[in-house]
N, C-alpha and C positions, 0 to 999 in steps of 0.2 A: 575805321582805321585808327581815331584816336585813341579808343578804347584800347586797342590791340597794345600802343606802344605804353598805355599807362600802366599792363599787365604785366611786363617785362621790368619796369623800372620797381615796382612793386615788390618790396623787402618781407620775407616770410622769415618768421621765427618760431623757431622749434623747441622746445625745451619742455620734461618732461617736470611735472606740476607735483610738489611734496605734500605729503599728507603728515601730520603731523605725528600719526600715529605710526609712521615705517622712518623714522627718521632718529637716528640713533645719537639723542643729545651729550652722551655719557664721555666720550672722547672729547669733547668741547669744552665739557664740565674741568674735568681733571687738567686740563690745560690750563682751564682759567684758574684754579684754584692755587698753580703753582703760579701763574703770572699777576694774581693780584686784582683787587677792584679797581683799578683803573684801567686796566684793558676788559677784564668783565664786564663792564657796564659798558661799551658801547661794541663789544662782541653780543652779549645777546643781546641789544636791540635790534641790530641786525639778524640774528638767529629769530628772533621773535615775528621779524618784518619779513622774513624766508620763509617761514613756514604760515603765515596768515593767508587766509584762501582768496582776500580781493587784494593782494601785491600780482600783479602783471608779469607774466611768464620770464619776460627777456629782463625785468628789473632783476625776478629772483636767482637769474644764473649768473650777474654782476655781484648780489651778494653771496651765494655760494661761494664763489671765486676768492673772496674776503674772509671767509670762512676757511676755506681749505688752505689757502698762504698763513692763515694763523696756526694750523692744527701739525704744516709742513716744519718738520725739526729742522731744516738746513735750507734758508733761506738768505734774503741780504746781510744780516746780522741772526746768528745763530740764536736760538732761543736759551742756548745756554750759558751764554756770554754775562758775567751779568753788569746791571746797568742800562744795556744798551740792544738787550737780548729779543727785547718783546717791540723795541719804540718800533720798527718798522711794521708792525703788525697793526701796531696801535693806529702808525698814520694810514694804513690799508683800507679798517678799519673805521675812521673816520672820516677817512675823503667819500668811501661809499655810502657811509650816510649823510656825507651832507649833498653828494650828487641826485642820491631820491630822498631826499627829508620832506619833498609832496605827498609822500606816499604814509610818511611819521604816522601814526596816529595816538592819541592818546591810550586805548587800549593793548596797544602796540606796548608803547611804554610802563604803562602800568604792569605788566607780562614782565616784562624784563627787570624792571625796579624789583616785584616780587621775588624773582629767580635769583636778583643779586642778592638780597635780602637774606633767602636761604642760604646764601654759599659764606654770604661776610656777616652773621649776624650780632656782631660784638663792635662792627666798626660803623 
């Protein structure tokens, strides 16, 4: 009987698992490239920590979610706006990573430091 009611109370999550290689970085790219390295660097690390195969199902649909409020043109403050265009994305963005920053990992980081690398390499 115990067993039965721990069944019930028992939280299932579903979420379908990215491969890095069906995952179309090129939209996230051009977004960041208009909004600057300072939303790019802690956009891909999240991007980086989305797509690595030991981040936990229900962690990576928290960062998606972070991901697509950045990529959405008409949000709390519009991304066109400027000044004040991208800050709500940025703190999106960053409250997500510091809620799974257990998950961080160095090669995580190092991924994303490269990828910023690429896109700002004069700064």
């Amino acid at each position: 009987m115990h067993t039965t009611k721990a069944k019930k109370n028992e939280k299932i999550y579903e979420a379908e698992v990215l491969e890095s290689s069906s995952f179309d970085e090129n939209i996230i790219i051009k977004i960041l490239i208009r909004a600057g390295r300072t939303i790019a660097k802690p956009a891909l690390e999240v991007l980086e920590m989305a797509i690595d195969p030991f981040t936990p199902a229900q962690v990576r649909v928290s960062l998606m979610a972070a991901l697509a409020y950045l990529i959405m043109p008409f949000d709390l403050f519009p991304d066109f706006m400027p000044l004040v265009g991208f800050s709500d994305d940025f703190v999106a963005l960053t409250a997500v990573l510091s809620i799974w920053s257990k998950y961080m990992t160095p090669s995580i980081r190092t991924r994303a430091e490269r990828k910023l690398n690429k896109l700002f390499p004069f700064v």
